[in-house]
Backbone as CSV, one residue per row, in Angstrom:
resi,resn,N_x,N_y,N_z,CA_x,CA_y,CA_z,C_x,C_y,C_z
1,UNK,3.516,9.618,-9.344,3.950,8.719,-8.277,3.997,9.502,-6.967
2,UNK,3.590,8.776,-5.671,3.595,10.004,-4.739,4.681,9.637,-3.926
3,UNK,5.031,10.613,-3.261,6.172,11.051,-2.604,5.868,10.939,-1.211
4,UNK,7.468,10.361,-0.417,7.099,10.560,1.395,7.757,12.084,1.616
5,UNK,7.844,11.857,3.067,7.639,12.738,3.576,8.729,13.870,3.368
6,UNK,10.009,12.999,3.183,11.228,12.944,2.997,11.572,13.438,1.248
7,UNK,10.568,13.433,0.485,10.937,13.931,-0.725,10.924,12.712,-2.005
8,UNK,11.475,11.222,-1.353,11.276,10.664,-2.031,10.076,9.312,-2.767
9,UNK,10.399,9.249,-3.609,8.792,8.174,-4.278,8.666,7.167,-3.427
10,UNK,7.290,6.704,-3.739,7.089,5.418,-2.938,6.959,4.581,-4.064
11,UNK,7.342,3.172,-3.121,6.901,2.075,-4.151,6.599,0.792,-4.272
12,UNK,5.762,-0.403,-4.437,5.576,-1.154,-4.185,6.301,-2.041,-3.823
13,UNK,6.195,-2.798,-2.329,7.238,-4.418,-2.494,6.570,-5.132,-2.458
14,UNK,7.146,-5.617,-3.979,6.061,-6.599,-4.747,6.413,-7.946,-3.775
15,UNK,7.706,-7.940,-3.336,8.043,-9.829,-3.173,7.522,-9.509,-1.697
16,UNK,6.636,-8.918,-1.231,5.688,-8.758,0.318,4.289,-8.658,0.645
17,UNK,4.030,-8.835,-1.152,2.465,-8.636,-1.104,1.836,-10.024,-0.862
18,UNK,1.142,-9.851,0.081,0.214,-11.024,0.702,-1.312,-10.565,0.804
19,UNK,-1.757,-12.477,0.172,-3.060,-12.469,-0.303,-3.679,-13.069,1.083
20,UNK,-5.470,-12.577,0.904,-5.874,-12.643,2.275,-7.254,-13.376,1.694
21,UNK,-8.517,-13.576,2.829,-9.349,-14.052,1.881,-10.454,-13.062,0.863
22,UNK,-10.432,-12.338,1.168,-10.806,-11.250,0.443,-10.153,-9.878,-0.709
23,UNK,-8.794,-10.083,-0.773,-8.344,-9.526,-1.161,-6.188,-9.648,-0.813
24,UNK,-6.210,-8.580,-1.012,-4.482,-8.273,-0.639,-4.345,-7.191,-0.232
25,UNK,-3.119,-7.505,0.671,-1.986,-6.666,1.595,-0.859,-6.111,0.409
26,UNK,-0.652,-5.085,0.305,0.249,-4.088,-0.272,0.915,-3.631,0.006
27,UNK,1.987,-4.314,0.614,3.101,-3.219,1.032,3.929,-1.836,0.462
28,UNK,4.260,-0.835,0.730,4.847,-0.115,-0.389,5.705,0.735,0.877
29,UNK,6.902,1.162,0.491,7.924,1.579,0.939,8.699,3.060,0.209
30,UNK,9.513,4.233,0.689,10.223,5.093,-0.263,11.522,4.155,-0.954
31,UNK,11.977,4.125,-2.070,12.539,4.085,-3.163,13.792,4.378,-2.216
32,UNK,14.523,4.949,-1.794,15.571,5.808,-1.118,15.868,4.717,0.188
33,UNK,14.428,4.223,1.111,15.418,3.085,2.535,15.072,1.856,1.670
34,UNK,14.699,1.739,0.689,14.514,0.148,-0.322,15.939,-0.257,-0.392
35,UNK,16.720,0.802,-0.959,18.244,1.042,-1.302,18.749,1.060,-0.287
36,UNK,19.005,1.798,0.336,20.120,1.809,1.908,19.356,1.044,2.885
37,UNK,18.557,1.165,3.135,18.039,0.203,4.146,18.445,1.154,5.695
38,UNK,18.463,2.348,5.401,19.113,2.888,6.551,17.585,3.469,7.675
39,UNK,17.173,3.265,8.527,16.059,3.731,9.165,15.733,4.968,9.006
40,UNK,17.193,6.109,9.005,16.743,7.153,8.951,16.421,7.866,7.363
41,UNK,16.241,6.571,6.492,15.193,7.026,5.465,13.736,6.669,5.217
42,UNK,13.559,6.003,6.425,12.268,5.030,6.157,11.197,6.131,6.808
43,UNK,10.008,6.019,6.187,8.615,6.353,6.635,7.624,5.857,7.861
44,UNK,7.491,6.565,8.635,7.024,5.728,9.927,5.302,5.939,9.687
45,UNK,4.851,4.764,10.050,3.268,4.722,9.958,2.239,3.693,9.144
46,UNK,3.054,3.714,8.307,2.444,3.780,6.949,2.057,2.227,6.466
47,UNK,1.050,1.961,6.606,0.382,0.807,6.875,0.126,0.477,5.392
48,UNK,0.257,-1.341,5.090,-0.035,-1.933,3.794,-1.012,-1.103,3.164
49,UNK,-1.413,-1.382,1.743,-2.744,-0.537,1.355,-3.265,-2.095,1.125
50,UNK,-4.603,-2.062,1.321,-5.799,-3.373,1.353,-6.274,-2.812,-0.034
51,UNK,-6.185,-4.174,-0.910,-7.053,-4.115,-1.997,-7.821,-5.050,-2.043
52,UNK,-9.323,-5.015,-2.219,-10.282,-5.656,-1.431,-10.200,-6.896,-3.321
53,UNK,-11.167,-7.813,-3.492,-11.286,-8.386,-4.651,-12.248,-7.803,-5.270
54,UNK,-13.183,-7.209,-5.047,-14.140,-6.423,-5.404,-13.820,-4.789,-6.349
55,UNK,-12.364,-4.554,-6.069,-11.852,-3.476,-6.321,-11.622,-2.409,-5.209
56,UNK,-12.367,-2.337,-4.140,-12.600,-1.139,-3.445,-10.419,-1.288,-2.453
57,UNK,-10.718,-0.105,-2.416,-9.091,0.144,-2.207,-8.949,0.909,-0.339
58,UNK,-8.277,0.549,0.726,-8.357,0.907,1.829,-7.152,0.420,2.272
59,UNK,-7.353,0.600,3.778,-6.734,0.448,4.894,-7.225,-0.675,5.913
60,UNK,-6.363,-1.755,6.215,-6.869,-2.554,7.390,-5.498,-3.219,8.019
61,UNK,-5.583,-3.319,9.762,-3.784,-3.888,9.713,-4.048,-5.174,9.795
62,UNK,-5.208,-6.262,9.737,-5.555,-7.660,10.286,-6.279,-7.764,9.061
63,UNK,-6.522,-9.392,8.738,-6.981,-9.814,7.887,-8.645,-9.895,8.605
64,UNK,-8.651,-9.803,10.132,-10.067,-9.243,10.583,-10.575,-7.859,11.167
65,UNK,-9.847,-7.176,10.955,-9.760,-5.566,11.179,-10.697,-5.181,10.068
66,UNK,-10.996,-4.168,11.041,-12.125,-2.874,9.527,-11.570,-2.494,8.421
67,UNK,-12.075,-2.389,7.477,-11.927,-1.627,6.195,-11.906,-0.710,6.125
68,UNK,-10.879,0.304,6.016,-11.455,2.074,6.009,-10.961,1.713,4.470
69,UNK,-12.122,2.325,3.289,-12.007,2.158,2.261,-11.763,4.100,1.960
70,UNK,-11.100,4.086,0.809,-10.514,5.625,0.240,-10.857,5.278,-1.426
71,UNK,-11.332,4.647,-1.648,-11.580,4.743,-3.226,-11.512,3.230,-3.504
72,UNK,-11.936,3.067,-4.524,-12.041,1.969,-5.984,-10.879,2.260,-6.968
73,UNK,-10.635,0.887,-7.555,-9.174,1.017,-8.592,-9.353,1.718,-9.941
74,UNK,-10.974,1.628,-10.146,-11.024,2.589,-11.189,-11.224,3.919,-10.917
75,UNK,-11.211,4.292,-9.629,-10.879,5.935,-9.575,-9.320,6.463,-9.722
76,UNK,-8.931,5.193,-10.104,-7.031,5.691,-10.457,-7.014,5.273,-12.130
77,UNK,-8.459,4.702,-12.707,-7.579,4.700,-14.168,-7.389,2.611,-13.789
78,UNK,-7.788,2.184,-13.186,-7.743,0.725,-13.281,-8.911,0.063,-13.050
79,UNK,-8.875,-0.952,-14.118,-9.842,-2.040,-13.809,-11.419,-1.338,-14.405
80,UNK,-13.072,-1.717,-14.212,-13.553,-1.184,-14.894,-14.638,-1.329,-12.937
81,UNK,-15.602,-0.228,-13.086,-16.497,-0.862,-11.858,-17.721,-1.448,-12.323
């Protein structure tokens, strides 16, 4: 599981994931401001992860923004290509 910056895990918020027409928005957050909710545990930057329907896995902040793609779900062990 990977870790912010701060030491602690990240992790999905599931009840924030929004579907787009091509895929989904992923929100994911540290484990640590999920709980306190305090700012000065939160991660600054850190943009949804885009999972395309196709599998391919990236970055985009608009449902018409570019794709910077970083891998496919089966380069983590999911799904088949």
């Amino acid at each position: 599981m990977p870790v912010s910056a701060n030491g602690h895990r990240f992790v999905v918020v599931e009840d924030a994931i929004r579907e787009a027409g091509d895929g989904w928005f992923v929100p994911y957050a540290n484990e640590r401001f999920l709980k306190t909710r305090d700012i000065m545990d939160s991660d600054v930057g850190n943009a949804p992860v885009f999972i395309a329907r196709d599998g391919l896995i990236g970055f985009r902040l608009r449902d018409e923004s570019p794709f910077q793609t970083v891998g496919h779900i089966s380069d983590f062990g999911v799904g088949d290509r």
